[in-house]
N, C-alpha and C positions, 0 to 999 in steps of 0.2 A: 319586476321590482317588488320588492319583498311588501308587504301590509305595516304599517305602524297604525301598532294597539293603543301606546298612550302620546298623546303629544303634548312635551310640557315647551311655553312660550313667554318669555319674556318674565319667571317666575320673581320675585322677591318677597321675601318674608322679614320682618320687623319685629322684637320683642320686648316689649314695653320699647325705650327708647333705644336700644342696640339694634343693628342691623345684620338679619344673620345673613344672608347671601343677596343676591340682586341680580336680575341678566340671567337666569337659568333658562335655559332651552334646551331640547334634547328629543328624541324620537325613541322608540321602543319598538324594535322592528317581531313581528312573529319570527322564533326560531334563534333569536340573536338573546343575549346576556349582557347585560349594559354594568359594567360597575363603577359603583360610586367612591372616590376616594377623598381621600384630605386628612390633615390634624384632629387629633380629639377638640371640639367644640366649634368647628369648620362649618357645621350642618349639614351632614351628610345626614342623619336619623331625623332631622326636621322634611328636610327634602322630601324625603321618601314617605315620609309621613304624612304630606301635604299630595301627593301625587296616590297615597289609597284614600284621600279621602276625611284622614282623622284630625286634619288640622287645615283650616280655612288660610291661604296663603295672605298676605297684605294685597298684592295684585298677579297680575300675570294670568297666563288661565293652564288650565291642567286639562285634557279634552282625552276621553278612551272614547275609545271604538269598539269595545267591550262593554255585558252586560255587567253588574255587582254584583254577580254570582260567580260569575267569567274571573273574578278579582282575587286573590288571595292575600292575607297580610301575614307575614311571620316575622314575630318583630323578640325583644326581650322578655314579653309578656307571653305564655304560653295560651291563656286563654283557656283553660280546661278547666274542668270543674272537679276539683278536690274531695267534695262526697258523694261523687258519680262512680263507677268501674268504669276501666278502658272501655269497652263494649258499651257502656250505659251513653259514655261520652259521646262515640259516636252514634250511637242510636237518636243521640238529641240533634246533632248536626243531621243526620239523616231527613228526622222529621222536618226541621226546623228547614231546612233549604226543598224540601216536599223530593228528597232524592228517590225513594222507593226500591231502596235495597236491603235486600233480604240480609239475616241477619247471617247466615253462611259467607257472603259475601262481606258485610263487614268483620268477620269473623278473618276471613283472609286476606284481607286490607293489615288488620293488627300483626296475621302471619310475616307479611311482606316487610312491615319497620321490627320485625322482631321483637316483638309483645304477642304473639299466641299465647303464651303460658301465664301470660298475664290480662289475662282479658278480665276476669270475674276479679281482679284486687281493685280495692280503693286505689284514683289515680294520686288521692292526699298523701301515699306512701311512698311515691316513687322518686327516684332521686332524682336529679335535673337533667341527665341524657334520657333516658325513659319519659319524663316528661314533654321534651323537645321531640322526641320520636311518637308519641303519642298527637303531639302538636302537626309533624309532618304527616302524620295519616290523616287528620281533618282537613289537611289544607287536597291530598291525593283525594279524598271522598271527592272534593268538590270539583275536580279536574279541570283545574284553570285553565284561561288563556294567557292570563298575568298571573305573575308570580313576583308580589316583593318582599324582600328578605334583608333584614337588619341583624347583620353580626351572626348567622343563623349556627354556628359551629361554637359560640362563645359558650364555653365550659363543657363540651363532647367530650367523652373520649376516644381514641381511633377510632376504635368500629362504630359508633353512631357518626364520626364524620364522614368515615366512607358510604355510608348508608345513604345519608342526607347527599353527599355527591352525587352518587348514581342515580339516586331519584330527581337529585336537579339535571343532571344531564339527561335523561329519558325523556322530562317533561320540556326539553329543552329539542331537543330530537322529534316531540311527537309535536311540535307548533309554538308550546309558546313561550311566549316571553318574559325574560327575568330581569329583572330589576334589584342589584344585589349590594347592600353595604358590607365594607370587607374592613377588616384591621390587621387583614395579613396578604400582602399582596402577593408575596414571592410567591406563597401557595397558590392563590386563585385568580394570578392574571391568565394563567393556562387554561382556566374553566370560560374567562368570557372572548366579545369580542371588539366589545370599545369600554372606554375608560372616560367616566366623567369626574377630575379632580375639582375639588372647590377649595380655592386657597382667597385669605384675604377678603373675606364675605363676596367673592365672584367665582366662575369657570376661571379656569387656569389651566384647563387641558379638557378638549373634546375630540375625542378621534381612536383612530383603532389601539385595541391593545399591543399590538407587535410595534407599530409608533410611538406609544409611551413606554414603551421599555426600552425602546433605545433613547429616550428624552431622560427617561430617569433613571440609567443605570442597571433595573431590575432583570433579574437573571432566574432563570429556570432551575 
């Protein structure tokens, strides 16, 4: 029986007096890809927000098995530091999580999201794929067991999204588990393995991906 990383139970979340979902439960198995779907303003990016941590839920409980290190968040916000160099960036995440890798290595960290050539440039200059690929190296430095990702392709262009695939699928191959909001499903119901839909402030669909695509039509 496979390990579950995060266990969310009985979640609901409240804002000011709106109710954004209620009844959320779900498991996060190692090695599995959970994605999150629904309408724009369904709270899919609340959820997932609530389950790394950045937002205290109304009730329910959220429970890893995982350390905060073990966690990664990749969400709209890249999170890098604009009067740092790539290299500089990760050199701070290095310290800052006391990782103790040489700087050769994060040197070839920048190679692998294709930024070598850009290691010594301010990251303040780089367009918003470069930025998100920079973002995706911080999150590889830290070699999750969780991985949650919010719209993580929104404004790629092809080769950063093929990039960002292969990397989720590798980290996905080598144990652990993602936790992914999507706004294109026809792409990336192929990438997981269950589908959590939130319609109507509740679950409206929990179970395998190959199950919700014959529930909903969605085609390969």
């Amino acid at each position: 029986m496979a390990t579950c990383l995060i266990e969310v139970k009985n979640l609901y979340h409240i804002y000011g007096s709106r109710l954004i979902f209620k009844d959320v439960s779900l498991c996060l198995e190692a090695g599995s890809a959970v994605l999150i779907a629904g309408e724009n303003g369904a709270g899919k990016s609340t959820l997932l927000k609530c389950v790394a941590g950045l937002i205290r839920p109304a009730g329910g409980t959220v429970v890893s098995h995982v350390s905060e290190h073990e966690l990664a968040y990749m969400g709209h916000a890249t999170f890098i530091y604009n009067r740092l160099t790539a290299l500089q960036n990760l050199q701070f995440w290095n310290r800052m999580y006391d990782l103790k890798q040489s700087e050769k290595n994060l040197l070839e960290l920048l190679g692998r999201v294709g930024l070598s050539s850009f290691a010594w440039e301010w990251a303040g200059g780089f367009s918003r794929g470069m930025a998100q690929r920079l973002a995706l190296a911080r999150i590889l430095l830290l070699k999750p067991r969780v991985i949650l990702l919010d719209e993580p392709s929104t404004g790629l262009d092809t080769g950063s999204c093929s990039l960002l695939f292969q990397e989720i699928a590798a980290a996905r191959n080598g144990g652990a588990g993602i936790l992914w909001v999507s706004h294109d499903l026809t792409r990336d119901l192929q990438r997981t393995d269950k589908v959590l839909r939130l319609a109507d402030n509740r679950v409206d669909f929990w179970g395998s991906s190959a199950s919700f695509k014959e529930q909903s039509g969605h085609v390969d």
